[in-house]
C-alpha positions in Angstrom: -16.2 11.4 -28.2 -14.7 9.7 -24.9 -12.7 7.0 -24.6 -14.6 5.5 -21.9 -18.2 4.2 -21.2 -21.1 6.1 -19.8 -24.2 4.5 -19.2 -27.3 6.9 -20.6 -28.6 6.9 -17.2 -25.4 8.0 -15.4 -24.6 11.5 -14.8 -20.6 12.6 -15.1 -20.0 16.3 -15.0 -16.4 15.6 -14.7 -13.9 15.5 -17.7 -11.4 13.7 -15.8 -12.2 10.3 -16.7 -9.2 7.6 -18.0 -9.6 5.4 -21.2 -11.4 2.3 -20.1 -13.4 3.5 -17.1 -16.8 1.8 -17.1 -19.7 4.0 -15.8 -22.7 2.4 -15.0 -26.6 3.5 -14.5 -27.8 6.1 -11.8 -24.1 6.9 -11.3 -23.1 10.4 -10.5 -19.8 12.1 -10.5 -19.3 15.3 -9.6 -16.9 18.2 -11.8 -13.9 18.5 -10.0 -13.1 14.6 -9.0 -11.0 12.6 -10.9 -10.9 8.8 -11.9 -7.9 6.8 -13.2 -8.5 4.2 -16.2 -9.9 0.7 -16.3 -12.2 1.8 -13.0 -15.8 -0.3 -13.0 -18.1 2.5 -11.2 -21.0 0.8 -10.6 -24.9 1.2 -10.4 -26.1 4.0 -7.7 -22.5 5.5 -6.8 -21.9 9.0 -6.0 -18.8 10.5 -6.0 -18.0 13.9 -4.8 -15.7 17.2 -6.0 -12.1 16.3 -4.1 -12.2 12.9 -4.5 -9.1 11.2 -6.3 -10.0 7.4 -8.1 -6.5 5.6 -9.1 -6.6 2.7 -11.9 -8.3 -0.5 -11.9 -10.2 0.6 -8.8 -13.8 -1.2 -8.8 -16.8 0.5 -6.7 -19.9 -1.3 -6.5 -23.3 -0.3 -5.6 -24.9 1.6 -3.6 -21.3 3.7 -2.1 -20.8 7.2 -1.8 -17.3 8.7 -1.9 -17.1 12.3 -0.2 -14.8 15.4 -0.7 -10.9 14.8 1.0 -11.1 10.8 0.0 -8.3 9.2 -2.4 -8.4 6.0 -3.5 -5.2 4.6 -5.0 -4.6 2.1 -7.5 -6.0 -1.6 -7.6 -8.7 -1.0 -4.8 -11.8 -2.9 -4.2 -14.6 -1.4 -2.8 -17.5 -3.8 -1.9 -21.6 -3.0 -2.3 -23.1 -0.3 0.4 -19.7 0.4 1.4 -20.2 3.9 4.1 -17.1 6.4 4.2 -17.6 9.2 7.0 -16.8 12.4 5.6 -17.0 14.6 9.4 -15.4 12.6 11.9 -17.3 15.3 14.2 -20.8 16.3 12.3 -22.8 18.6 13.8 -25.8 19.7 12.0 -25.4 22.7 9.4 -21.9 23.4 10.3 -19.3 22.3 7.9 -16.1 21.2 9.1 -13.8 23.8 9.0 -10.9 21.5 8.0 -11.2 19.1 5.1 -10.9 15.5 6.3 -8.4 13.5 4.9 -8.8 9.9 4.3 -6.7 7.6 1.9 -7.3 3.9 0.7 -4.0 2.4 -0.4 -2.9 0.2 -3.4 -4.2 -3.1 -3.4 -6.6 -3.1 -0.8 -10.2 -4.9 -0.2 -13.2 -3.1 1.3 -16.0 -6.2 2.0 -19.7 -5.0 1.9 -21.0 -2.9 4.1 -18.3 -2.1 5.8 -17.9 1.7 7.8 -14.9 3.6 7.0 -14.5 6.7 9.7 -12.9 9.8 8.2 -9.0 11.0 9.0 -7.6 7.6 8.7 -5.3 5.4 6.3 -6.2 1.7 5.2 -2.9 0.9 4.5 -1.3 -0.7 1.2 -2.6 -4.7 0.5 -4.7 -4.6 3.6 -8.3 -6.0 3.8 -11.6 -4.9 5.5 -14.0 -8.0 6.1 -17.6 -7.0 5.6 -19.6 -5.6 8.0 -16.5 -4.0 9.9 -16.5 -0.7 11.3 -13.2 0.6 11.0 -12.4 3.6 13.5 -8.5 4.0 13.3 -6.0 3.6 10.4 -5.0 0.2 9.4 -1.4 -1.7 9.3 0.1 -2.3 5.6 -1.7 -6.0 4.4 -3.5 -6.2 7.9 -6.9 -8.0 7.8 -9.8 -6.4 9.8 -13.1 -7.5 11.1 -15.5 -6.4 13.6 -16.7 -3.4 15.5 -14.6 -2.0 16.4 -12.5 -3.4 13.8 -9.4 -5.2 15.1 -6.4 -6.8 13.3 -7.2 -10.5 13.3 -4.6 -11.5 10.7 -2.4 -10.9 7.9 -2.5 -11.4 4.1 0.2 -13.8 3.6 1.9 -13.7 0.1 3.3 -17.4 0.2 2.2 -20.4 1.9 4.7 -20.4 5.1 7.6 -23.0 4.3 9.4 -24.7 7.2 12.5 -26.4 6.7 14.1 -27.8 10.1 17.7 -27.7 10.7 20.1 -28.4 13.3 21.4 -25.3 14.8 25.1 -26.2 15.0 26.5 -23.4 17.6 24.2 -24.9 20.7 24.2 -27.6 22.5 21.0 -26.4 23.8 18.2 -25.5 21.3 17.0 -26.9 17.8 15.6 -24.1 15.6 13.4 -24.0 12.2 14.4 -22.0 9.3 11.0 -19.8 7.7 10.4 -18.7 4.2 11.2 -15.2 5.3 15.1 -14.4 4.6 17.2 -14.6 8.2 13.8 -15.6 10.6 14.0 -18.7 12.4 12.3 -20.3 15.2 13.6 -21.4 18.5 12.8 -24.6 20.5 14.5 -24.3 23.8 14.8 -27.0 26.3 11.9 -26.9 28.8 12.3 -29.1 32.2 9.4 -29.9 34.2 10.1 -30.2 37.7 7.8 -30.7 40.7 9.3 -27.7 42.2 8.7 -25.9 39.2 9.4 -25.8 35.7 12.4 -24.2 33.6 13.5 -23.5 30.6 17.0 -22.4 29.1 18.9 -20.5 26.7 22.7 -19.0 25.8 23.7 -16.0 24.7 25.9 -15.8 22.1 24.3 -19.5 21.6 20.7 -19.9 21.3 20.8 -15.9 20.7 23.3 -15.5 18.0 24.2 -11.8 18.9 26.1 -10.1 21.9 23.0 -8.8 23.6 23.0 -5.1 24.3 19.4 -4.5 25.8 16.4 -6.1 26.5 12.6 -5.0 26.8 9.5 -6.1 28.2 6.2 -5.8 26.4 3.2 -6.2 28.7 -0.6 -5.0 29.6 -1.4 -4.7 25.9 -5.3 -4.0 25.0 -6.4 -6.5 22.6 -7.3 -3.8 20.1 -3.8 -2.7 20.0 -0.8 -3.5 17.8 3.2 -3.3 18.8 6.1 -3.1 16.3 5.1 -2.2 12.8 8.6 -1.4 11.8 12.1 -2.9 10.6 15.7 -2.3 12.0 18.6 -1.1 9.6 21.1 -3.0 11.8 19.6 -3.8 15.3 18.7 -7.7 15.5 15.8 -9.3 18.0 15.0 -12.4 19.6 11.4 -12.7 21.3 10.0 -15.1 24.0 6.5 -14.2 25.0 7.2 -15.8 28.5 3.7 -15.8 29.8 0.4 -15.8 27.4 0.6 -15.6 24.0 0.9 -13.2 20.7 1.0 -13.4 17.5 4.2 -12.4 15.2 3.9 -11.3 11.5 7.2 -11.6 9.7 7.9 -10.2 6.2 11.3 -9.6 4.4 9.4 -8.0 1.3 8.8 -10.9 -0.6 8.0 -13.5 1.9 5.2 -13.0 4.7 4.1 -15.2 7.3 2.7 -15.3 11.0 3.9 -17.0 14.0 2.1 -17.8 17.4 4.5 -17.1 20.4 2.5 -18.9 23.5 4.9 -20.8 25.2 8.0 -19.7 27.3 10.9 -21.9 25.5 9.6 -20.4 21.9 11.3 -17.8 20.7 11.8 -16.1 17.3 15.1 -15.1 16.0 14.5 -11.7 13.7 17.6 -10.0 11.8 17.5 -6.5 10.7 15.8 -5.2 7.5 12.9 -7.3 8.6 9.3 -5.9 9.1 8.1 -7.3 12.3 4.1 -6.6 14.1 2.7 -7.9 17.2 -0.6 -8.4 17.9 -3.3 -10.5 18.9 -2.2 -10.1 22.8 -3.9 -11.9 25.1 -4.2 -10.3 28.1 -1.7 -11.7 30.4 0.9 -11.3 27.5 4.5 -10.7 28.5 6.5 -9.9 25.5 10.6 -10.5 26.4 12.9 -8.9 23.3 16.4 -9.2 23.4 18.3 -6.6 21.0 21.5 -6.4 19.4 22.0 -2.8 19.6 21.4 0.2 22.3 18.2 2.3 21.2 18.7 4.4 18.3 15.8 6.2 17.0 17.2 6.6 13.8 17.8 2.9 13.3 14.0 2.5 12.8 12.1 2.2 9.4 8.5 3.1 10.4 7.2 3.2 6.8 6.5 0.4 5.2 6.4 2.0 1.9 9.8 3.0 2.6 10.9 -0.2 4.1 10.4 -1.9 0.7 12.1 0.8 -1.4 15.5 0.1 1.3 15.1 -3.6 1.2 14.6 -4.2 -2.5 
């Protein structure tokens, strides 16, 4: 007797099934995969040998899951859903390398939706419907279109603002976020009819003994910068010409920020995970560090950045 349901139409050959799965009509599992406990496998799914099904992981009709796919824990996977399984198929060869795709914890899969093979959607991100994703995808990124392109992230909390004074410049007033250490930076901006100007101190308005700067520019649209976290190096960005967007997270906290004016900039300390995206295409990027380049000052993980922060 198994502790899970099987629908009399389904067809499991597999004995690697968790307490609580739910199995439902024209179903079929293969032997050799293996699916976690409290799944919901809807009608008309197939599901193939080396394929790996974590817990609470719903797939609705009408998806196929193909050899070299894992799916981890708390994954939704909407109706008619298409994974890839050769990212180069050729007719009557198989590929002589198994491909290797992986669906993270937590993440959303809208309907109809094309997942190519060889790529991670990372932890807590989400696919919008329709989407044709065709490279791996940022941790809690949201997706849409073909080809799809970050368009947002999933923000944990509702951003909170709380304005204060910043005591140690004359110059600038700045706005505390609900992510530990970020603020925001209003600097003076004159207008002049010989041209405009706007103004900042180091050591003042950029709380740090500057050690290097760098210039982000000529970004495709599709493209994302950052996507790491500092052990010690601090930042201050000014996108001085055209406009970005800034995700922020600490771990707990998560918000976004739109750079797209030269006298806003963004104070961001170490041990916090920073992205750019959404450049436009005259973007120009200006960071300020704390610290001469160290590769090994990076966290590029950000599974590993929340094991060091927390």
């Amino acid at each position: 007797m198994t502790d899970y349901f099987l629908h009399e139409n389904a067809l499991c050959e597999s004995v690697s099934i968790g307490k609580g799965t739910r199995i439902w009509a024209f179903a079929h599992i293969l032997p050799k995969a293996v699916i976690g406990s409290d799944c919901n496998i809807c009608d008309g799914v197939f599901i193939e040998n080396n394929v790996v099904v974590g817990n609470r992981v719903t797939i609705n009709c009408g998806v196929q899951l193909w050899d070299g796919l894992t799916v981890e824990d708390d994954v939704f996977i909407g109706p008619n859903v298409t994974f890839t399984k050769d990212f180069v198929p050729r007719r009557k060869i198989l590929p002589i390398n198994l491909s290797k795709t992986i669906v993270r914890k937590g993440t959303y899969i809208g309907a109809n939706a094309t997942i190519l093979s060889n790529l991670e959607i990372a932890a807590g991100a989400m696919v919008e419907a329709g989407s044709v994703v065709t490279r791996s995808v940022p941790p809690n990124a949201i997706v849409t279109g073909n080809p799809a392109r970050v368009t947002g992230y999933v923000e944990k909390n509702e951003p909170k603002f709380t304005p204060l004074i910043y005591v140690n410049s004359k110059f600038d007033n700045f706005t505390c976020t609900s992510v530990r250490g970020v603020s925001l930076h209003e600097l003076p901006f004159v207008e002049d009819m010989r041209g405009n100007l706007t103004v900042g101190e180091f050591e003042g308005t950029i709380p740090f003994i500057v050690k290097r700067y760098f210039l982000v520019f000529d970004v495709p649209s599709l493209k994302i910068r950052g996507e790491h976290a500092h052990h010690v190096c601090h930042q201050f960005l000014i996108c001085i010409k055209g406009s970005c967007m800034v995700l922020i997270d600490d771990g707990t906290n998560r918000c976004d920020i739109l750079l797209d004016r030269p006298n806003f900039g963004i104070l961001v300390p170490a041990m916090t995970w920073c992205v750019q995206y959404k450049f436009t295409s005259d973007a120009m990027l200006l960071v300020f560090a704390s610290e001469h380049y160290d590769s090994e000052d990076y966290i590029r993980n950000y599974t590993e950045y929340l094991s060091k922060v927390r």
